[in-house]
C-alpha positions as CSV (number, residue, x, y, z in Angstrom):
1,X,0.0,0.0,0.0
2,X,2.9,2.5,0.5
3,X,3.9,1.7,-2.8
4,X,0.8,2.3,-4.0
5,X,0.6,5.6,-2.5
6,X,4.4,6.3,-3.5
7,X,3.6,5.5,-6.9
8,X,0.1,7.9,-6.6
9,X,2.4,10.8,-5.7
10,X,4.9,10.4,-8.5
11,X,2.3,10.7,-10.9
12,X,-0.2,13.4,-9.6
13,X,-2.8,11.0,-9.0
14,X,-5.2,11.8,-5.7
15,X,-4.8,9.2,-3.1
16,X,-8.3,7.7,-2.9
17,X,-10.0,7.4,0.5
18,X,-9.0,3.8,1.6
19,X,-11.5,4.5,4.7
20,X,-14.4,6.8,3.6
21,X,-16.3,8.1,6.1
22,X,-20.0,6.7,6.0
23,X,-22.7,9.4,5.4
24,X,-25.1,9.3,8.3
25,X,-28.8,9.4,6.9
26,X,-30.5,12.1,7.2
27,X,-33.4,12.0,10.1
28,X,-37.1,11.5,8.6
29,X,-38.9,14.5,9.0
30,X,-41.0,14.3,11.7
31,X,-44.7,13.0,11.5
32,X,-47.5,14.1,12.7
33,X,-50.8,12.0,13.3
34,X,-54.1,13.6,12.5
35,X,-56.6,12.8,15.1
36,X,-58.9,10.2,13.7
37,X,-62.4,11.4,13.7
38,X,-64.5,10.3,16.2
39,X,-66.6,7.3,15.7
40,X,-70.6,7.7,16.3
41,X,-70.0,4.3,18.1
42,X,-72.9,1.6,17.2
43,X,-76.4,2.7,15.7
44,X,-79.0,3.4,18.2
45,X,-81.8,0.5,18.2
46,X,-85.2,1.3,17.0
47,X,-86.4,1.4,20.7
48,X,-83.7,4.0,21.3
49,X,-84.8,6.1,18.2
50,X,-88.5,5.7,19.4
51,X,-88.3,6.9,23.0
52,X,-84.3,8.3,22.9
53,X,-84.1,12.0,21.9
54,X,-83.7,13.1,17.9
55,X,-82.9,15.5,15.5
56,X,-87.0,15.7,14.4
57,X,-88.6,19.0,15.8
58,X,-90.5,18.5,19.0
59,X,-93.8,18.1,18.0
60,X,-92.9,15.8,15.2
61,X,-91.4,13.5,17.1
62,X,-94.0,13.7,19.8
63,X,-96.9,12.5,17.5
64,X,-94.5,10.2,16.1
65,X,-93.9,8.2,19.2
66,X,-97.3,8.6,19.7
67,X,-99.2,7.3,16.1
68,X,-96.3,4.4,16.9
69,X,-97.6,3.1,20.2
70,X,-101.2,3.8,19.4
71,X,-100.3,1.5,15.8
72,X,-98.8,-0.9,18.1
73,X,-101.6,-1.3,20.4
74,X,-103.7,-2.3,17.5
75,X,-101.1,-5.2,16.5
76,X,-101.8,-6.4,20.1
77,X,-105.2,-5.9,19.0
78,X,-105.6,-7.6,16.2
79,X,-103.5,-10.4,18.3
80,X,-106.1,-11.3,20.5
81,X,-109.2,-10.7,18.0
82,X,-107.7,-14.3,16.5
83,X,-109.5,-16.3,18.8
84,X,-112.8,-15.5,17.0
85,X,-111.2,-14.2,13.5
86,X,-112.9,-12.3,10.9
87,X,-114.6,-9.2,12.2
88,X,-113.3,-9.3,15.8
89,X,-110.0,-8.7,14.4
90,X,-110.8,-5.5,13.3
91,X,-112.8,-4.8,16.3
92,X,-110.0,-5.5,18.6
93,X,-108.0,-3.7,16.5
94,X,-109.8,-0.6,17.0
95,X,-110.8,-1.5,20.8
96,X,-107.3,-1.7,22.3
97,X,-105.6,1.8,21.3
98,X,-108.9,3.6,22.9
99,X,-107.4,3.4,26.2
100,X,-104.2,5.3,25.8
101,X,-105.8,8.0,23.7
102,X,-108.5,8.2,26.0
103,X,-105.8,9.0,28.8
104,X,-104.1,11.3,26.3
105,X,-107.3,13.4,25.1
106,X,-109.1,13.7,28.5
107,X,-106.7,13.3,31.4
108,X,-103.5,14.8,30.4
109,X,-105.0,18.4,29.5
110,X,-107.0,18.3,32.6
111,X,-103.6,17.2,34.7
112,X,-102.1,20.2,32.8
113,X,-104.6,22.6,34.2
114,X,-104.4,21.6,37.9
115,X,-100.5,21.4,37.9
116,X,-100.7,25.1,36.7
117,X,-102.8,26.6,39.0
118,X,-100.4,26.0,41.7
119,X,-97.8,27.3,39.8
120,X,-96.0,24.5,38.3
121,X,-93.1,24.1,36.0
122,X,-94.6,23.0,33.2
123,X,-95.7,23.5,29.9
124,X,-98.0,22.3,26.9
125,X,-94.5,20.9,25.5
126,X,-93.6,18.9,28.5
127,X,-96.9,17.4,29.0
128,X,-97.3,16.8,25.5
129,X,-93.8,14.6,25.3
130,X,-94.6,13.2,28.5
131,X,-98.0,11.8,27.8
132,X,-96.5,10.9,24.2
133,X,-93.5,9.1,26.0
134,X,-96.0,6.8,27.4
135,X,-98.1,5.9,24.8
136,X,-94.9,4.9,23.0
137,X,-94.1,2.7,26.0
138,X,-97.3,1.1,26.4
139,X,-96.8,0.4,22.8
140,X,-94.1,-1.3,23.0
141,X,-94.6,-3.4,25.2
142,X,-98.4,-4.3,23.5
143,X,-96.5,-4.9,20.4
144,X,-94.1,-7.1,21.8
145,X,-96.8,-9.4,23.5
146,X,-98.8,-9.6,20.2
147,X,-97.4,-12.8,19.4
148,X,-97.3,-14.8,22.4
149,X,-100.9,-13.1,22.7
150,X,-102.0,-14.7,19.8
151,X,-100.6,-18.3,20.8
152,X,-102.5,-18.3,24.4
153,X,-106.0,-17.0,23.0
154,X,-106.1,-19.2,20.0
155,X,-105.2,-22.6,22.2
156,X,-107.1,-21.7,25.5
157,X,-109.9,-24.2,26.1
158,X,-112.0,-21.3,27.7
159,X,-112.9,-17.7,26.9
160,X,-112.6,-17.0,30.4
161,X,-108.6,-17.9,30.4
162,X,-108.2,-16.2,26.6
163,X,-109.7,-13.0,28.2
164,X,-107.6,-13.4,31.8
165,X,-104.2,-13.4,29.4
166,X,-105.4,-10.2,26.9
167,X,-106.0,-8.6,30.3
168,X,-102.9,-9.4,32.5
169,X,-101.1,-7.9,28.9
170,X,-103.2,-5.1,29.4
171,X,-102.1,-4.5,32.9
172,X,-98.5,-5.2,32.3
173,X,-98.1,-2.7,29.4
174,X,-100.2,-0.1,31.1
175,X,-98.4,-0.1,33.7
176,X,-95.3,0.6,32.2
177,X,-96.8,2.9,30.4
178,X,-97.9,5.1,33.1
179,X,-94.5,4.8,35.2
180,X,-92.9,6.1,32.1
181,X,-95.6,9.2,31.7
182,X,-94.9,9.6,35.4
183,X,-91.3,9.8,35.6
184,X,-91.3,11.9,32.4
185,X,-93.4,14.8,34.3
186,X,-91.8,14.7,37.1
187,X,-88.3,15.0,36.2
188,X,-89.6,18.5,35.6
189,X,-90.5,19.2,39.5
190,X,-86.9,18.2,40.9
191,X,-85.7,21.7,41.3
192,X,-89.4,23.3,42.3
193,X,-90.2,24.5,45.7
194,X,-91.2,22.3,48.4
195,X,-95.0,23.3,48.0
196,X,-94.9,22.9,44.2
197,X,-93.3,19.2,44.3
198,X,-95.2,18.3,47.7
199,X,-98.5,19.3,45.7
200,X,-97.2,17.8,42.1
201,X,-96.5,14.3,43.4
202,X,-100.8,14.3,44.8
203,X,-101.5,15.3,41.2
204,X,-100.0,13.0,39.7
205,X,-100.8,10.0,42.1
206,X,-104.7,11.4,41.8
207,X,-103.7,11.1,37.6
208,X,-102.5,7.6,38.2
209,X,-105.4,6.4,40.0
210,X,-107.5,8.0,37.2
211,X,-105.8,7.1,34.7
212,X,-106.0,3.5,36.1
213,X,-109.7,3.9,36.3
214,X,-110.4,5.2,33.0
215,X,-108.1,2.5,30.8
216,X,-109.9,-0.6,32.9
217,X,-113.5,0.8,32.0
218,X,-112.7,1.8,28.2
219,X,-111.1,-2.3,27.7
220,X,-113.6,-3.5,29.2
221,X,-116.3,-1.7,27.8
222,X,-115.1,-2.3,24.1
223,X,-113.8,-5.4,23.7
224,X,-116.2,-8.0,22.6
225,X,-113.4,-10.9,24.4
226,X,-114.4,-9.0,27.9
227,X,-118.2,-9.0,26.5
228,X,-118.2,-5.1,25.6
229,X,-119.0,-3.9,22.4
230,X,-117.8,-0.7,19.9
């Protein structure tokens, strides 16, 4: 090698780099990571849409939820008119829904006008989503008891146990419809005065036991399985 490099001299040649330095890369430029978007998570169920808050306007959606359960009440309806088929079905049909709008037409807007006399926290929109609330609830559960509804009437060996199942549905789903109606109205009173809640809570306990009334008398009245009649 020195002769090589002797050599390189003598003839004006550059001595190459026997031991070239190795570049060091040059450092990626620096990433940045966009936030992902965030996800809506999983799509509400129908149940969720139903009852669950939504873009529609208020009293779109109220009379939605409403026309829903009162449609639903008719499938349970139309359920239970299958133990004597043909016209009953529609009769049925027609019978079961009268109770909830009954409720909704006569003792709503008269539990409106008590709660505000005493000064309430309420108003026509409230009461309206409340009482719209339960329909939708008593609905859904009706509808959902349609078709076992339909097995127990059309294989009972008596009326008297076809009519003892439509009514313990009956009960069940308006039930549930009223603690939802309830709890719906009075999430309003939470923050009221002592003498405004003390007074609310009578009202609606009087509205329960009315509204208790009125539903057993209108079923019972109209449906030809409990011997009533439209």
């Amino acid at each position: 090698m020195q002769a090589q490099a002797s050599f390189d001299a003598l003839t004006g040649a550059p001595t190459p780099d026997l031991a070239p330095e190795r570049e060091t890369p040059a450092a990626p430029p620096p990433q940045t990571i966009a936030p992902s978007a965030p996800t809506s998570g999983a799509q509400a169920s129908w149940t969720r849409a139903l009852l669950g808050d939504n873009d529609a306007p208020a009293l779109v959606a109220d009379l939605r939820r409403m026309g829903t359960g009162l449609s639903l009440s008719a499938l349970y309806g139309i359920a239970v008119g299958t133990r004597a088929g043909g016209l009953a079905l529609l009769e049925h049909a027609a019978a079961v829904p009268l109770a909830p709008l009954a409720i909704a037409a006569l003792g709503v807007p008269a539990l409106f006008i008590v709660l505000t006399l005493f000064d309430a926290p309420i108003d026509p929109h409230a009461t309206l989503a409340a009482a719209a609330r339960g329909t939708a609830t008593t609905g859904l559960v009706l509808g959902g008891l349609a078709p076992a509804m339909a097995l127990f009437v059309t294989t009972s060996s008596t009326t008297f146990g076809a009519a003892l199942c439509t009514g313990l549905g009956l009960v069940a789903a308006g039930i549930l419809g009223l603690r939802a109606f309830l709890r719906a109205l009075g999430a309003r009173f939470q923050d009221a005065p002592d003498g405004v809640r003390a007074f609310s809570g009578f009202a609606l306990a009087g509205f329960a036991v009315f509204a208790t009334a009125l539903a057993a008398r209108v079923w019972w009245s109209v449906m030809p399985i409990f011997g009533g009649g439209l």
